[in-house]
C-alpha positions in Angstrom: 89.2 128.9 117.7 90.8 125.8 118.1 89.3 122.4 118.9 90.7 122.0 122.2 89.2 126.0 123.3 85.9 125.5 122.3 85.8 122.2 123.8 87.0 123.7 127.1 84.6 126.8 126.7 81.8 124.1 126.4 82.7 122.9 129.7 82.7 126.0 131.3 79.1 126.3 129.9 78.0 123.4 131.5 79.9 123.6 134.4 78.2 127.3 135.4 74.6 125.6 133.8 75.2 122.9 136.1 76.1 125.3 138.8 73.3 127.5 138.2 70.9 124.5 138.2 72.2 123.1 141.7 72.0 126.7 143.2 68.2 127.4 142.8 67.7 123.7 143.0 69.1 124.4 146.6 67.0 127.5 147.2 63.8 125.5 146.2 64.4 122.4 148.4 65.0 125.0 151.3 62.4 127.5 151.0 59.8 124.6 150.6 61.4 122.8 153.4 61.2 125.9 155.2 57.2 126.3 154.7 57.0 123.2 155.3 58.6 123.6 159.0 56.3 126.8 159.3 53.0 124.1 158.4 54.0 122.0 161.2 55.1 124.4 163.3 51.7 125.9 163.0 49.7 122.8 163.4 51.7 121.5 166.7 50.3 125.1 167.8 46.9 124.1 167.1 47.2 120.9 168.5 48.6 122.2 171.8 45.9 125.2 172.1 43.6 122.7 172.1 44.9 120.6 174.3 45.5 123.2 176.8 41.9 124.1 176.8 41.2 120.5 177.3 42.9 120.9 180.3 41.4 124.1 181.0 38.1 122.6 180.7 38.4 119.5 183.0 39.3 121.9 185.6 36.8 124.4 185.0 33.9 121.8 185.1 35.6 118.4 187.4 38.0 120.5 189.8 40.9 117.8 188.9 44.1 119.2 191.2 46.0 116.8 188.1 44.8 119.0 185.3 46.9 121.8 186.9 49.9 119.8 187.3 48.9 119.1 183.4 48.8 122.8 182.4 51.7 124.1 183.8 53.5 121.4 182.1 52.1 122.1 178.8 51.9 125.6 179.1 56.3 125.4 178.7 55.8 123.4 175.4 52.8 125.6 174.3 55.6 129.2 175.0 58.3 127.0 173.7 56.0 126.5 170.4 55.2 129.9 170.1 58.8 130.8 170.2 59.7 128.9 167.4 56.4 130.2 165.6 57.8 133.5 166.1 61.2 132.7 164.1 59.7 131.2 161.2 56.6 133.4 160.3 58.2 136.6 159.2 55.5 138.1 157.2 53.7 140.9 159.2 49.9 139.5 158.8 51.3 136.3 160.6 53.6 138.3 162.7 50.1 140.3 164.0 48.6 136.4 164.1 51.2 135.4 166.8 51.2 138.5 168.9 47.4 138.1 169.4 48.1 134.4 170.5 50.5 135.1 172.7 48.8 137.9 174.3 45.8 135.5 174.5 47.8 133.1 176.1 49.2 135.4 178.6 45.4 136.7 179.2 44.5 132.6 179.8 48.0 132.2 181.6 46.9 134.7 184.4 43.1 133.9 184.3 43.8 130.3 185.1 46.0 130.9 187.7 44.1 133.3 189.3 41.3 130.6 188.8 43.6 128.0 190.7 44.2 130.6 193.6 40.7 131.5 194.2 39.8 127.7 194.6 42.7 127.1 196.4 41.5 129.9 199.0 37.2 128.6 199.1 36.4 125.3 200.1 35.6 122.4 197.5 32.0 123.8 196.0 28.8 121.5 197.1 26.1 119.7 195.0 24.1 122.5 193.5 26.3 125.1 195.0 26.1 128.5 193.2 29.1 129.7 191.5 30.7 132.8 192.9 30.7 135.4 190.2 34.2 136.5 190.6 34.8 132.7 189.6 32.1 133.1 186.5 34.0 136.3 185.6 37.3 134.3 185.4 35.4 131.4 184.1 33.9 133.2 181.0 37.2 135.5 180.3 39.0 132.1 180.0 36.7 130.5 177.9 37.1 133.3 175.6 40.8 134.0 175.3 40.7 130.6 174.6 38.3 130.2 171.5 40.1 133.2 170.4 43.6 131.7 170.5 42.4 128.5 168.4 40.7 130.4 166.1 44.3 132.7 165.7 46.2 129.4 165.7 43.6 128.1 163.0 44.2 130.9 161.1 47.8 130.7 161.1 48.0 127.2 160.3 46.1 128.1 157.0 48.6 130.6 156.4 51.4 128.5 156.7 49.3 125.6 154.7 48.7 128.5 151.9 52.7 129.6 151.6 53.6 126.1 151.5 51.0 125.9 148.3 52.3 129.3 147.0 56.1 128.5 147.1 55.4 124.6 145.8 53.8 126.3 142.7 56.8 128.8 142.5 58.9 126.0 143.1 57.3 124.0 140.1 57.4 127.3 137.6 61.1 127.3 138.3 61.8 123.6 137.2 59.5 124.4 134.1 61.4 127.3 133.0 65.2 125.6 133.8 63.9 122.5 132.4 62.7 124.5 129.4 66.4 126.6 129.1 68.3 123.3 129.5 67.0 121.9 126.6 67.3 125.5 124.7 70.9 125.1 125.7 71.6 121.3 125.2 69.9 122.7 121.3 72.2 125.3 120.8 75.5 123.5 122.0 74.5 120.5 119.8 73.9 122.4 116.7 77.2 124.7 117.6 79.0 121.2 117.9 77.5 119.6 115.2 78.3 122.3 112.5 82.4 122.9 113.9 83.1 119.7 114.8 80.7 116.6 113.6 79.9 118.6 109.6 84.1 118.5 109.4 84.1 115.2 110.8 81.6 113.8 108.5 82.9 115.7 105.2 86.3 114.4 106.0 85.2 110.9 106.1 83.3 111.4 103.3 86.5 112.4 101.2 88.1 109.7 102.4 85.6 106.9 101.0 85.6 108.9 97.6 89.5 109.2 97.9 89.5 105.8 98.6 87.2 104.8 95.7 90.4 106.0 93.6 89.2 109.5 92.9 92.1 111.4 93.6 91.3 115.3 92.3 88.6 115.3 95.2 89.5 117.6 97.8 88.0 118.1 101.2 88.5 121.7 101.7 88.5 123.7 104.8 88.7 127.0 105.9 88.8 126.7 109.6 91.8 127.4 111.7 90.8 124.1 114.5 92.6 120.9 114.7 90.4 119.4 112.3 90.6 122.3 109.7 94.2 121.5 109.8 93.4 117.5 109.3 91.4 118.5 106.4 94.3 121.0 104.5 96.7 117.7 105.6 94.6 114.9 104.1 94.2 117.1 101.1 98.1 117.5 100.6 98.3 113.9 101.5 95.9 113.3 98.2 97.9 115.4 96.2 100.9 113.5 97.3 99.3 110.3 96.6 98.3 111.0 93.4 101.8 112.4 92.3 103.3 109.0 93.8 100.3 107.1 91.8 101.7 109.1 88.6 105.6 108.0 89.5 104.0 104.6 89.8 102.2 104.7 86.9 105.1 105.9 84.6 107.4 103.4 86.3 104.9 100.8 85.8 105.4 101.3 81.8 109.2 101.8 82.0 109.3 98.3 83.6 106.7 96.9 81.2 108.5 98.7 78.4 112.6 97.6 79.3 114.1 94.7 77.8 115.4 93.7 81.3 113.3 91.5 83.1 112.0 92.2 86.8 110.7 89.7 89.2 109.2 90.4 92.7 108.7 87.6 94.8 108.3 86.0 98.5 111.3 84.2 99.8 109.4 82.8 102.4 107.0 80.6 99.9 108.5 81.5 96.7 105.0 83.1 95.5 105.6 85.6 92.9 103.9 89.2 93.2 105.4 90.3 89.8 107.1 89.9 86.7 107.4 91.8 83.4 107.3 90.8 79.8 111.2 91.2 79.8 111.4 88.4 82.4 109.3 86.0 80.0 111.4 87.0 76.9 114.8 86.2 79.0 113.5 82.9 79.8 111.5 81.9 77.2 108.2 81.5 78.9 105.1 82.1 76.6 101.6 83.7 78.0 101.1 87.1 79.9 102.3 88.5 83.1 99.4 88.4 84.8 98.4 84.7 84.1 101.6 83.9 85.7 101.6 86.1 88.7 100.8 84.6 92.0 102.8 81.2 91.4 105.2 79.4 93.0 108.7 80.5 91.2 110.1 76.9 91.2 106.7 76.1 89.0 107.7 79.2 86.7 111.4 78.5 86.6 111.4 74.8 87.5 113.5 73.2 84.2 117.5 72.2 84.8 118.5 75.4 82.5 117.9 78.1 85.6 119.2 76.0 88.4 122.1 78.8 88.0 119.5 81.7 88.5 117.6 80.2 91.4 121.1 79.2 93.6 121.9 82.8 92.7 118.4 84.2 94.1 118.8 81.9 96.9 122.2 83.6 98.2 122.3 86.8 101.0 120.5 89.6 99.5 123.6 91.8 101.0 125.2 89.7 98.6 122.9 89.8 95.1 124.7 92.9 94.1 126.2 92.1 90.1 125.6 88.7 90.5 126.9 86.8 87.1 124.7 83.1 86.4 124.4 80.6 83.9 120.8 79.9 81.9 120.8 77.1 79.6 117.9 77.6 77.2 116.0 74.8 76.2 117.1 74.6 72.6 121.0 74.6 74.8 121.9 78.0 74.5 123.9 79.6 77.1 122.9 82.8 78.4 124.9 84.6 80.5 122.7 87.0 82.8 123.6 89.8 85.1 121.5 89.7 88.7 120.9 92.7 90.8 118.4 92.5 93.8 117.2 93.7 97.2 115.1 92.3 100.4 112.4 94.9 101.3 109.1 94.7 103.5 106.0 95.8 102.0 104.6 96.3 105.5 105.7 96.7 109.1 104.2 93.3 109.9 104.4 91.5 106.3 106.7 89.1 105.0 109.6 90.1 103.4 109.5 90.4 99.5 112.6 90.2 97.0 113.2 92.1 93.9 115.0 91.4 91.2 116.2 93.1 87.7 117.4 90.2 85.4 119.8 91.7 82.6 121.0 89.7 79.5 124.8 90.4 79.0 125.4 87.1 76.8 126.8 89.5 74.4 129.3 91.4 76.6 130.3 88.0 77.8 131.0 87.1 73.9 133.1 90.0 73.3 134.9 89.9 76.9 136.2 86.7 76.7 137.0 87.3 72.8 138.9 90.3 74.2 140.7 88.4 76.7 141.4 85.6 74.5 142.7 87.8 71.8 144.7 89.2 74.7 146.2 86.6 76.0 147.2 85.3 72.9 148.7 88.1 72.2 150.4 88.1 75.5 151.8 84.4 75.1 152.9 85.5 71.7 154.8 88.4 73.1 156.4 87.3 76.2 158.9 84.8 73.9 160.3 87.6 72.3 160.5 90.4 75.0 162.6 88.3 76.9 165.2 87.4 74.2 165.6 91.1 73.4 165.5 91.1 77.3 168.4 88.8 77.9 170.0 90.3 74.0 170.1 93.5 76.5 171.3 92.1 79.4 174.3 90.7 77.5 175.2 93.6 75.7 174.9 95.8 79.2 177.4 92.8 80.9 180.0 93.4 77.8 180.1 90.2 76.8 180.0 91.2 73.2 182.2 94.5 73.7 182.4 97.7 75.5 179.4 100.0 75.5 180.1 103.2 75.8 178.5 105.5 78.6 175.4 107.1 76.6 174.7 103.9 74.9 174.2 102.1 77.6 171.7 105.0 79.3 169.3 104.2 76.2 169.8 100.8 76.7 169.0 101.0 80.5 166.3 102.6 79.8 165.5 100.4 77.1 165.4 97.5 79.9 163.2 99.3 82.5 160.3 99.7 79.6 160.6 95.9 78.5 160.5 94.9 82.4 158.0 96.5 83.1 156.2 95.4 79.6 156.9 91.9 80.6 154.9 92.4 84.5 152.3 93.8 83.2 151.9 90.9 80.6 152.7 88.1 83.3 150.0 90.5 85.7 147.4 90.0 82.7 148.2 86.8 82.6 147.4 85.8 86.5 144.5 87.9 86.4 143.1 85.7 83.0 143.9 82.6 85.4 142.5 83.7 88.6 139.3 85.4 86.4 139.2 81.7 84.7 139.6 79.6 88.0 142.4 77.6 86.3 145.3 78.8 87.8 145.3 76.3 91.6 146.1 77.4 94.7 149.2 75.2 96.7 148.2 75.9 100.1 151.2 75.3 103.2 151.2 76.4 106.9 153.0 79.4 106.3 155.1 81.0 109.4 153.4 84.6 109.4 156.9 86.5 111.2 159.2 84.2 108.6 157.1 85.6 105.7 157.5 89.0 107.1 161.1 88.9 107.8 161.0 88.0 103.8 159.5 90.6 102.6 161.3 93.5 104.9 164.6 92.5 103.2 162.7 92.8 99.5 161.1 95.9 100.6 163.8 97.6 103.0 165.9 99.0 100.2 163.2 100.4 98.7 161.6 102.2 101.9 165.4 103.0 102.8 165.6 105.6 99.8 162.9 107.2 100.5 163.8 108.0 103.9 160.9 105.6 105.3 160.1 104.2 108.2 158.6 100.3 107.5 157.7 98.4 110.1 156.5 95.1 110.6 154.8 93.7 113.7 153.4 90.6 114.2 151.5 89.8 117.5 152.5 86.2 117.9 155.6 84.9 116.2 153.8 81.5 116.1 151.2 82.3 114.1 150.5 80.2 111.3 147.8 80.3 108.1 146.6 77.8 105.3 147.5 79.6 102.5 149.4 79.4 98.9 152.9 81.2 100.4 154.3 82.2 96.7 150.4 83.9 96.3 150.3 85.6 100.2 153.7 87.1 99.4 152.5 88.4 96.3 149.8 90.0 97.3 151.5 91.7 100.3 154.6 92.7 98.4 151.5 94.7 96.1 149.8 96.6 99.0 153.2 97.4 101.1 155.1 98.4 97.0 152.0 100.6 96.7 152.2 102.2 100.2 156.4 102.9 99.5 155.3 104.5 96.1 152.9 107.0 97.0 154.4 108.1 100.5 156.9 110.7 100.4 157.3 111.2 104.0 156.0 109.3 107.1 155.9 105.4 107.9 154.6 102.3 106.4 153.7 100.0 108.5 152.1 96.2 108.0 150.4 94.3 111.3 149.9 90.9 111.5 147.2 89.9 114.3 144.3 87.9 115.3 140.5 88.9 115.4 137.6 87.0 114.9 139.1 83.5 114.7 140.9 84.6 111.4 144.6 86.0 110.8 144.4 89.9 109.6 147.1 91.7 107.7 147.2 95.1 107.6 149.2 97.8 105.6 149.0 101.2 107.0 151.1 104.0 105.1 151.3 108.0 105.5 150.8 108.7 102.0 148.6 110.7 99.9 145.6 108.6 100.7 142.4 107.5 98.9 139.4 110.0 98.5 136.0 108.1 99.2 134.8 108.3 95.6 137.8 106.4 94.5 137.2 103.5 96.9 134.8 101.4 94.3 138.2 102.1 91.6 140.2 100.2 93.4 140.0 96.4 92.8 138.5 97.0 89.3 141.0 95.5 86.8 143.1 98.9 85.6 141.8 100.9 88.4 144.1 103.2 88.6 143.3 106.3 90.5 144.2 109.9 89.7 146.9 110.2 92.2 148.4 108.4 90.3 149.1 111.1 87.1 151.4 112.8 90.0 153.8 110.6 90.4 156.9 109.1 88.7 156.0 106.0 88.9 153.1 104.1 87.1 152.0 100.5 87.7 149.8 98.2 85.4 146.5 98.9 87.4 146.2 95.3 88.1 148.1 94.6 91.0 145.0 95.4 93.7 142.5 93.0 91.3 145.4 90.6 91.3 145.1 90.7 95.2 141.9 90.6 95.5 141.1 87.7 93.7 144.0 85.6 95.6 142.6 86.7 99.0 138.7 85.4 98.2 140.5 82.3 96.6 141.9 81.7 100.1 138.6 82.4 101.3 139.1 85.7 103.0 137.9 89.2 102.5 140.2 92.1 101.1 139.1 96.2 101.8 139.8 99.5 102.9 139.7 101.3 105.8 137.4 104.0 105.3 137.7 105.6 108.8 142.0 105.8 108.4 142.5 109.3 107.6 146.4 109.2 108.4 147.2 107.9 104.5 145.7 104.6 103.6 144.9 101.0 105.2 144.4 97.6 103.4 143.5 95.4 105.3 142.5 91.5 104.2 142.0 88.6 106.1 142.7 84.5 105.7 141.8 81.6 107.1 144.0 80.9 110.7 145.4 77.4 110.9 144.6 76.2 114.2 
């Protein structure tokens, strides 16, 4: 049965108890009150008997015309009383008790009137006059019916003295015995509610001290179908839970302790640090244990010149600590380059917020990236010379200058051209990319006319989109508009995005807006084309990100052009992505600076 039944069946047992209680509670205060009317009723009769013989007597013995005028006035009350004697005594001994005082009265009734007639009719007796008998006859029948109706009433008033006794014992047996099955009852509900309700209660809080203790096999067990049988079967799945996120804890507790990466937990807010691994210490050098340094401020850990680079980096957004790249300067001088990801989190709903960190040392990628890029752009510088003297050798030779060429010699040397041109961008791309990577090559920023740039670049483009059977558009919402930005660079990087959108759209529009939102300029390119599948997205401004569209068409690029881009856009100080919600083709979209 569940909780909430037996705690309504409970009611229902007190509520009828209660009822039960009240309901002969009721019966006893009315049957004693009603003895106790019958008592009084009985000695009010007594009392007026004996006043009406009072009466009786004076007139008997003194003549007094007053004490007739008395007992015919209390003769009313005494039949009125008699009356109401009737309706409460309903036992047949008392019933007999009140016929023979009302025929007594009846008898005294007539004998005193006739006793007032006959004096009425004789003259007022002398001193020493003798009696008439007829009037002793009278005389002595009164005087008897009335000691006989005060010994009746007498009787009666014991009787009704005697039930009152008899039911006020009753009356007291009956509180015995309820008092007596109450507290059988309040027994058996207490025991009943102590063994389904407070025994769970107690063995559940019970578990949850030992629980708590950090004994996580106990189990608190429970068979019952109630609300708190159902608690129980929870808080022991809860346990088990617990204990297998103890285990994940534990085993990730090691991993941390055992990775050469360091992790550091810490509170923005103060700086306090809640954890740190051996890694950490090894990164930077610090001697002692974890533990000894856990709990200080970080600027007291990491205070020295060589991680100013670390701490400006910890210091930035956490939307923003994603593959962070800083500087540490050892203290014997040694630069080491380290690789920052980290994320804001709150350990409780009403806790501050705590920051954690995983530290990686990639001073050797670094090493071999930039002796990579070195050797590569070495290699580049050394090329370009000579790609474009063959270059211009096959330029002269196409012109004639040197002779006629005759038709299928100058296919292989067309070709021959295309490959070397295309060698040459992708070595001039490389190139940029080194300088923009390096922060050596400098932005010349203008107030650039945004329609006059456009206008540029459709006649560039228009050829292009014209064999193709294209529809380019470009629309800029104020011809005004102006930007800060390197020109030479903006119409690079636009020339990439709309070249891309003409190269993979066979059929449709392309189409590049020019508006303004959010107190900046933005520049869209919007194309029909084959479009870009969410897992690509990341590919895209990677340096040779190249997606797999791309293996289905004729032309190939160097996969630099939209890293190119994007490094000229957050030189300008804007922000370069894609649309993720354009599901027409594809949409760049970057944004610069707008020249007020």
């Amino acid at each position: 049965m569940k909780l909430g039944s037996r705690l309504k069946v409970i009611s229902i047992l007190h509520m009828l108890f209660a009822l039960v209680l009240a309901t002969v509670l009721v019966w006893i205060f009315e049957r004693v009150g009603t003895e106790g009317q019958k008592s009084c009723s009985a000695s009010q009769l007594v009392k007026s008997v004996f006043e009406i013989n009072l009466i009786a007597n004076d007139y008997i013995l003194y003549h007094e015309p007053r004490a007739v005028e008395q007992w015919r006035s209390k003769q009313e009350s005494l039949s009125a009383e008699i009356l109401a004697s009737e309706a409460l005594f309903t036992r047949p001994k008392h019933l007999e008790i009140l016929r023979e005082i009302r025929g007594d009265y009846e008898r005294i009734k007539g004998s005193f009137a006739e006793l007032v007639a006959q004096r009425g009719r004789n003259l007022p007796a002398s001193a020493g006059a003798a009696v008439p008998e007829f009037e002793k006859t009278l005389i002595v029948h009164l005087l008897a019916d009335s000691h006989r109706i005060v010994s009746n009433a007498s009787l009666l008033e014991k009787a009704g003295f005697s039930d009152l006794a008899e039911d006020q014992k009753k009356a007291a047996w009956v509180m015995v015995s309820l008092t007596v099955l109450l507290m059988i009852f309040i027994f058996l509900a207490t025991a009943v509610f102590r063994r389904k309700m407070v025994d769970p209660i107690v063995r559940l809080q019970q578990g949850a001290g030992i629980i708590g203790s950090g004994n996580l096999d106990y189990q608190v067990g429970s068979a019952e179908q109630d609300e708190i049988g159902q608690l129980s079967r929870a808080f022991d799945a809860m346990t088990l839970h617990l204990k297998a996120s103890r285990t994940e804890i534990e085993v990730y507790r090691r991993l941390v302790e055992m990775t050469g990466d360091g992790v550091l937990r810490f509170r923005p807010a103060d700086g306090r640090i809640l954890f740190l691994n051996r890694g950490l210490l090894r990164l930077f050098d610090l001697g002692g244990e974890p533990r000894q340094l856990t709990g200080k401020m970080l600027p007291e850990v990491l205070g020295h010149d060589g991680c100013r680079g670390f701490i400006e980096a910890l210091c930035r957004d956490p939307r923003d600590l994603r593959n962070v790249e800083c500087l540490y300067k050892t203290f014997s001088g040694e630069d080491r380059w380290l690789l920052l990801n980290a994320f804001l989190f709150e350990e409780s709903s009403k806790g501050p917020k705590v920051l954690e960190a995983v530290v990686k040392d990639i001073s050797e990628r670094k090493r071999i990236e930039n002796f990579k890029d070195e050797v590569i752009r070495n290699v580049s510088h050394e090329l370009r010379t000579p790609l474009h003297a063959v270059r211009e050798g096959i330029n002269v030779i196409l012109d004639g200058l040197v002779g006629t060429v005759e038709e299928g010699h100058r296919d292989i040397l067309t070709t021959v051209k295309g490959n070397l041109d295309r060698l040459v961008r992708l070595i001039n791309n490389f190139l940029d990319f080194q300088s923009l990577d390096a922060g050596v090559l400098k932005l010349k920023p203008v107030k650039v006319r945004l329609s006059d740039l456009l206008e540029e670049i459709r006649s560039t483009l228009g050829p292009l989109a014209r064999n193709k059977n294209l529809d380019l558009r470009f629309e800029c919402e104020d011809a005004r508009m102006e930007a800060e930005a390197d020109r030479d660079r903006l119409v690079q990087v636009i020339l990439n995005l709309a070249g891309n959108a003409i190269k993979f759209t066979e059929r449709g529009k392309v189409a590049v807006e020019v508006r303004q939102k959010d107190g900046e300029v933005e520049i869209s390119v919007a194309d029909t084309g084959i479009g870009i599948e969410a897992s690509d997205i990341p590919k895209l401004f990677t340096r040779f990100g190249q997606l797999e569209a791309g293996k289905f068409h004729a032309s190939t690029g160097t996969g630099l052009g939209l890293a190119i881009s994007k490094k000229i856009i957050e030189q300008h100080g804007g922000k370069i992505w894609v649309d993720p919600g354009y599901r027409a083709g594809s949409r760049f979209v970057f944004t610069l600076p707008l020249n007020a």
